[in-house]
C-alpha positions in Angstrom: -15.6 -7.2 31.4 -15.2 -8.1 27.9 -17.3 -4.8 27.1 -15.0 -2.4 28.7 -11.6 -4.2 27.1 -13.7 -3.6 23.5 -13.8 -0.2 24.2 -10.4 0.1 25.9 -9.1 -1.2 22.7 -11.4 1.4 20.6 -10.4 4.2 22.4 -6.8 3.4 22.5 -6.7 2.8 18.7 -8.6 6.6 18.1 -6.1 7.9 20.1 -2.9 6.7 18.0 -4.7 8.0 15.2 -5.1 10.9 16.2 -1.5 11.4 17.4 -0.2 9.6 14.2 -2.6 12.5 12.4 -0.6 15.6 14.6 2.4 14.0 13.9 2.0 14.2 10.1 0.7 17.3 10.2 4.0 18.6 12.3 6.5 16.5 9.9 4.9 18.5 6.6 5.5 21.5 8.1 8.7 21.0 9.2 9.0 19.5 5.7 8.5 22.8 4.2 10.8 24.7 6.1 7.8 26.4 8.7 9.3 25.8 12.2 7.4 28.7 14.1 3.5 28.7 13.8 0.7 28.4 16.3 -1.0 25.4 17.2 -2.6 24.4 14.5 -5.3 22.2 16.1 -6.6 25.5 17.5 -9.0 28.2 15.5 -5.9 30.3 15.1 -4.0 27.3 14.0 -6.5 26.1 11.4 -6.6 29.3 9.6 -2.6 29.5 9.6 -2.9 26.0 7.6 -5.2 27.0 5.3 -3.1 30.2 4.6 0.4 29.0 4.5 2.2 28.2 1.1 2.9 24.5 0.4 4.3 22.2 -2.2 0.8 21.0 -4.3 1.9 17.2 -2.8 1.7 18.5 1.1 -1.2 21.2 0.8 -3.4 17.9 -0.6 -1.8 15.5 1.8 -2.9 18.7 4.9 -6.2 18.8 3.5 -6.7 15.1 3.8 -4.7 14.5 7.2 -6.5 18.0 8.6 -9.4 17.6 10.5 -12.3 19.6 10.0 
């Protein structure tokens, strides 16, 4: 029992970082004025955000938020 609550808690924690991750990524690029863009955790998406222009400060805080 104490197995499965370890990796209750594991999981759990991966997936509020990856939704605090999505949610930074949203907020710098609503930050930059860039409300209508595909979902950029999709192919598509990923090549928007390495295409779009940002402020030096958010394109190095997409690059480290971004996952590969």
């Amino acid at each position: 029992m104490r197995e499965l609550r370890d990796l209750t808690r594991a999981r759990k924690a991966l997936v509020e970082d990856r939704t605090r991750i999505k949610n930074r990524i949203h907020a710098i690029l609503t930050r930059n004025g860039i409300t209508d863009y595909p979902n950029p955790f999709t192919k598509k998406g990923k090549e928007f955000l390495k295409e779009v222009e940002l402020s030096e400060i958010d394109r190095e805080l997409l690059e480290i938020t971004s996952p590969s």
